[in-house]
N, C-alpha and C positions, 0 to 999 in steps of 0.2 A: 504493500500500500504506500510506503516512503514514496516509491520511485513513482507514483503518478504526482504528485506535487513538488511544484517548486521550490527550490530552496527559500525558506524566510529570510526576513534580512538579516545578517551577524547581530544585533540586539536581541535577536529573541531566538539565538543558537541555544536549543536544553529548554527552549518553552514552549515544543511546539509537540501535542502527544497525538500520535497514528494506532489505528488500529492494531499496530503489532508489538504498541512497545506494553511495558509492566504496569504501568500507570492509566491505561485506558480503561480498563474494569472499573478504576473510582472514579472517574472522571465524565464517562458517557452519558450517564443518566441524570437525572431529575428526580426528589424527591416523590410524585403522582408520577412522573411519565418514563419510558425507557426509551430511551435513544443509542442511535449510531451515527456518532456525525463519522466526517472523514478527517476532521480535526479538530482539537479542543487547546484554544491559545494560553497560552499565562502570565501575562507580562504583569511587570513588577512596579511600572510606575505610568502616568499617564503620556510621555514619551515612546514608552511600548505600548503601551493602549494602542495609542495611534500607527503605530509601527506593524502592531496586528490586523486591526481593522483595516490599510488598507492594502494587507497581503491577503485578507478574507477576499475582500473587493475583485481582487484583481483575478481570483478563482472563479468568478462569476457565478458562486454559489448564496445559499441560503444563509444569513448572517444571524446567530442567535447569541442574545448577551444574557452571561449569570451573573448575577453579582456576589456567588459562594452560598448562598444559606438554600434553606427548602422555600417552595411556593407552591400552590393549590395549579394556578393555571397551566403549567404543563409548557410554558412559552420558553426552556432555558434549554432547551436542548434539542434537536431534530435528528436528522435520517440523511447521509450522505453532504451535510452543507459542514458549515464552519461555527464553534463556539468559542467566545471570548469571555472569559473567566477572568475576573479579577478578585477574585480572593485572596492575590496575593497583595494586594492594594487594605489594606486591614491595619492600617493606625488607628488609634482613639486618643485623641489629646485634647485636656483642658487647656484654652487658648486664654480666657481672661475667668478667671474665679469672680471675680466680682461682677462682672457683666454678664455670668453665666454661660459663655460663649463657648463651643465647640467642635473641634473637628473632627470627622469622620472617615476614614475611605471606603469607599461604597464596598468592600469585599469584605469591610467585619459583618461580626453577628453578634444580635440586640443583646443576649445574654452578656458578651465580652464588652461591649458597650456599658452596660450596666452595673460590672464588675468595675471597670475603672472607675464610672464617675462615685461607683456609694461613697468611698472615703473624702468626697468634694461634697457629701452630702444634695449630691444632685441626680436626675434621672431623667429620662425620656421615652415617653410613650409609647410604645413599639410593639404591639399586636401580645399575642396569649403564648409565646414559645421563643426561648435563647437560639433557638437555630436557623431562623429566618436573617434570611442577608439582607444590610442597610439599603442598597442602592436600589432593590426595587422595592423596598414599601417606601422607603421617605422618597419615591415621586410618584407613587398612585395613592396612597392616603394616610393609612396607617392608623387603623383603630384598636387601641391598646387599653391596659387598665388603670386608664387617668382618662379616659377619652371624655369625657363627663365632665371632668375639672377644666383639662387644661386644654383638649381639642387633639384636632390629630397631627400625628406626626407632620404633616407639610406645613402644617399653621405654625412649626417651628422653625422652618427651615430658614436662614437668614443670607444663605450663600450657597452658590452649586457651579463646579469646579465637573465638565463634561469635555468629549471630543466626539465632535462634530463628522457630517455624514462626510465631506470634503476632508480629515484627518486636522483641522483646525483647534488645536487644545484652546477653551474661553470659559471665563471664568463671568457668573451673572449672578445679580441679587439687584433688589430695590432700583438702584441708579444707573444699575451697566447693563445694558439689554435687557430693560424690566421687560418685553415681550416675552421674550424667551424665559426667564426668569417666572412669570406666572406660568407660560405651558409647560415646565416638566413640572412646577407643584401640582400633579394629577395626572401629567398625559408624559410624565418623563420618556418612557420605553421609544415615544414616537420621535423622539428627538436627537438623541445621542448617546454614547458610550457615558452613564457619568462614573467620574472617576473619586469622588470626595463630594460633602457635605457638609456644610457649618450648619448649627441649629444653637437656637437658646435653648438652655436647658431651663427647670428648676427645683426650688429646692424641694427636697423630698427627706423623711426620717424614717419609720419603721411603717408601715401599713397593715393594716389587718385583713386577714386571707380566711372568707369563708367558702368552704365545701359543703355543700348541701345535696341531699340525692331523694327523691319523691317516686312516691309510685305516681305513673303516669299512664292509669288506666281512663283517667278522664282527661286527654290530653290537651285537649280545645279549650277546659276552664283552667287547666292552668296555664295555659298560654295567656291567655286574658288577663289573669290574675297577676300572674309576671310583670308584664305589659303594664298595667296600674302602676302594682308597686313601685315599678322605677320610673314613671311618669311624674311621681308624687314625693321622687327621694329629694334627700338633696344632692347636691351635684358630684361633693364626692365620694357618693358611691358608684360603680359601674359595674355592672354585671351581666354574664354570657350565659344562656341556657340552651343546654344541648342534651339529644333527645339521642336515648340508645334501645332500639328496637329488642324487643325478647322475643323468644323461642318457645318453642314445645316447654311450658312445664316452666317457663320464665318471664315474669313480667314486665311491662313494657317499663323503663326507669326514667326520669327524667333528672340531672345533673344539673345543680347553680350552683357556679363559682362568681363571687363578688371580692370585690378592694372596695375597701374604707379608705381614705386616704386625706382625712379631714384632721381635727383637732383631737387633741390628747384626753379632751377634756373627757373627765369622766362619766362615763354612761353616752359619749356620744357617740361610739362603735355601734352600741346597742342596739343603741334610739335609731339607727339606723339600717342595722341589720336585722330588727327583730321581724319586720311586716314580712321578709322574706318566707319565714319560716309558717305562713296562713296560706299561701299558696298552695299547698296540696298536702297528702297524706306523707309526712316525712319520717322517711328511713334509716337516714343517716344525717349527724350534724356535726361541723367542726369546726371553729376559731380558732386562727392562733395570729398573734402578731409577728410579722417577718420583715427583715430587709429587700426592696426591690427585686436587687436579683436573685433572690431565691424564689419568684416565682417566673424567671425568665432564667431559668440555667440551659445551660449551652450542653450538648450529647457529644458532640462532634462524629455523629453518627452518618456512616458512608450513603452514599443514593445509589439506589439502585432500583428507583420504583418501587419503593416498598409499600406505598398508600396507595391502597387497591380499589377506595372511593375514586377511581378519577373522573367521571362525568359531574360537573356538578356545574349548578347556576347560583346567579346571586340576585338578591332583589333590596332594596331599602323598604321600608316600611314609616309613616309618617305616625301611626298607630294600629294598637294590636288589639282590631274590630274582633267583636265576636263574629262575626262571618271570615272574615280572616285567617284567624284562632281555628275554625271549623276547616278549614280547607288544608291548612296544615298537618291540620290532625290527620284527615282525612289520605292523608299521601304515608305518611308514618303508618296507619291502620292495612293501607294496602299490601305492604311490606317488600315494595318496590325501591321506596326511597330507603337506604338506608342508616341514614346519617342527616339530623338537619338541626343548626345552631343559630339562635338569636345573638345578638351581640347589641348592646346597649347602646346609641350613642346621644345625639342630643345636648342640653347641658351648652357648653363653652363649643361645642363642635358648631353648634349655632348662631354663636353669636358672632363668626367672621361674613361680612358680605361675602354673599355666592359668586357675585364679577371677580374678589381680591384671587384665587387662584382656580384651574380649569377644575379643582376638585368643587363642583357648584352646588351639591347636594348641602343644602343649610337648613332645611325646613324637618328631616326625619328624625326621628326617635328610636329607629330600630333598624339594624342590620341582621338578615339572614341567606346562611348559606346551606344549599341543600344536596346532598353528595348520593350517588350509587356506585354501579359497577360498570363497565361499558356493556355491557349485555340489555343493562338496563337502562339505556341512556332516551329511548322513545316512551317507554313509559314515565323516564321521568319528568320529560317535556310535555307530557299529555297533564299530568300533576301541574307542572309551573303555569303550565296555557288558565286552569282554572284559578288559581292565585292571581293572574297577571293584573285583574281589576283591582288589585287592593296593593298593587305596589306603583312604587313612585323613585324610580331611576336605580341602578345598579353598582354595585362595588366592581369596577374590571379585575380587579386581583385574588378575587374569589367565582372567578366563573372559565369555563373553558370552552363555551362559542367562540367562535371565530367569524360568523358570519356579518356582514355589514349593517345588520337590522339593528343588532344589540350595540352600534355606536351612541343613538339616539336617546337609549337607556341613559348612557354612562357618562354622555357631556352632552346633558340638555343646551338647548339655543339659551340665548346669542354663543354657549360656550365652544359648539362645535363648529360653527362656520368661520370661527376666530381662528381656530386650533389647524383648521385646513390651510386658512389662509399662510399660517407660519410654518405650516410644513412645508409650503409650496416654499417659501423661502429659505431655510433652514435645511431642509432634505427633499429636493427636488426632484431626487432618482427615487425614493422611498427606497433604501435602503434600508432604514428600521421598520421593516412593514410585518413583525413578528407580535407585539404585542395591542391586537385594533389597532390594527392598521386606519388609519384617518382618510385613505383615497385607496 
């Protein structure tokens, strides 16, 4: 396989892995998908970035960028094209303590992220798992357990350090190509290699971590009931409810896990985690007070396709209507779907105008993602088609269509005729046409 590809250029001699070397086994796949590129690149700083991308280029194949951690969509790896990996781009440094300010390279993962900053007593909101890589959730959204408090990952980001579809390394935030700078908070994938991130962080001390597990024989009232109670919380609580299907002879359960992440003050854990606990017939219950990254710890666990959910769709919810509530259930009852998780958001996620960046969903309260197996991936669209009335635009980082219908989901007008126009600018070949694609 070496001998069909051209030599790279001396910068990236020993980063370049073919199907025959020892290193391709860990390297090919995706977290949800399994792949066989024909190459998987690794450069080491955004000079190689660029040195890779445009020897991908020049193979006139299919270009897919990882940024090192796992993702749902399946978008980090293909079949016969080229991947660029930067994983090895994985600094974390506090830049100003007292401004809070941070840098990142988009090939760490949130977990090592969060190990550096606790002893800065700082932290940043970065989805439900340490093994998720920086560079593709901090520019499609990033709903984590502050998302309530402090908003999502991109509402932080204060600076983004990419290379361009032309091999152009440019660096953009607020005052220096604020165009650019608004479309990767949201539509990053369509725009460029990015190689690093600044974000404000803030401060953070110990948070409280409840597990909770219900029988979820009446699946649709606690849906409902979820739904309320964190309609009615205060903000810093946030909490994901996920629905795990039973068997012959075992019951259907339903799993909340919530962060506190408010005051010390006494009883205000409580006072706020208590209403959880009326939601349904509860089975299991657990508090404990933790630091940050112990509920983001890192696996450093290889890909290999091991998440065998990979069909799955995504939908926003602005509320969780009893007709709603009923149609979900209803797909979990069928035992077709088998996997589907709420995610809280709402709170501070709201309170940024929808124009400030392409992520424009500002008005929802809930995030859910509904997973199978690909066998089952038409019934599970026959399920989504009857929900479709009760949702209100899509997460792209938890769905794996590809078709052009589901753009209009994910970057409602005016965001998406903006977002075209700047690709036409910015990547005029569509060379990044791997994650919604935009044309």
């Amino acid at each position: 396989m070496t001998s069909t590809l051209p030599p790279v250029p001396p910068s990236l001699a020993g980063r370049i892995v073919v199907p025959d070397d020892a290193r391709y086994e860990g390297l090919r796949h995706g977290y949800v998908h399994c792949g066989s590129p024909a190459a998987v690149l690794l450069p080491e700083d955004a000079g190689q970035t660029a040195e890779a991308l445009g020897y991908a280029r020049s193979l006139g194949s299919v270009v897919s960028v990882r940024s090192g951690g796992h993702g749902i969509s399946g978008r980090s790896t293909n079949d016969g094209g080229v991947v660029v990996d930067v994983s090895r781009l994985d600094e974390v440094r506090v830049l100003d303590r007292a401004r809070r300010r941070i840098r990142v390279g988009a090939g760490a993962r949130w977990g090592r992220v969060a190990q550096v900053l606790a002893p800065h007593g700082l932290a940043v909101s970065s989805g439900d798992t340490g093994d998720v890589g920086v560079g593709g959730l901090a520019t499609a959204g990033g709903m984590g357990w502050f998302a309530r408090l402090h908003g999502l990952t991109v509402d932080h980001v204060t600076a983004v350090e990419l290379v361009l579809a032309d091999g152009r390394s440019v660096r953009t935030h607020a005052e220096l190509e604020p165009d650019l700078f608004w479309a990767v908070r949201g539509a990053g994938g369509n725009f460029g290699v990015v190689t690093a991130v600044e974000l404000e962080a803030y401060e953070t001390g110990d948070v409280v971590f409840a597990d909770l597990v219900f029988d979820a024989a009446d699946a649709a009232a606690l849906i409902e009931a979820w739904g309320a109670v964190l309609e009615a919380a205060p903000r810093e609580l946030t909490s994901f409810l996920t629905f795990m299907p039973g068997g012959p002879g075992r019951p259907h359960l339903a799993n909340v896990t919530a962060v506190y992440a408010g005051s010390a003050e006494q009883g205000a854990a409580e006072r706020a985690l208590t209403p959880l606990l009326g939601i349904g017939p509860p089975l299991r219950q657990r508090a404990v007070l933790a630091p940050y990254p112990a509920l983001v710890p890192v696996s450093g666990a290889a890909h290999h396709g091991q998440q065998q959910l990979s069909a799955t769709r995504s939908g926003l919810l602005d509320h969780l209507t009893a007709d709603a509530a009923r149609a979900v259930a209803e797909a979990l009852g069928s035992g077709q779907v088998l996997m589907e998780q709420f995610r809280s958001v709402g709170g501070a996620v709201n309170d940024v105008d929808p124009a400030a960046t392409a992520y424009a969903h500002r008005t929802q309260n809930f995030s859910l993602l509904a997973a199978t197996v690909p066998e089952l991936e038409r019934e599970l669209d026959v399920h989504w088609a009857r929900l479709a009335p009760h949702l209100n635009g899509m997460y792209l980082s938890f769905d794996t269509r590809r078709t052009p219908d589901v753009l209009a989901e994910a970057f409602p007008e005016p965001a998406l005729t903006r977002l075209r126009a700047l690709k036409d600018r910015y990547d005029p070949e569509n060379v990044f046409d791997r994650n919604f694609p935009l044309r």
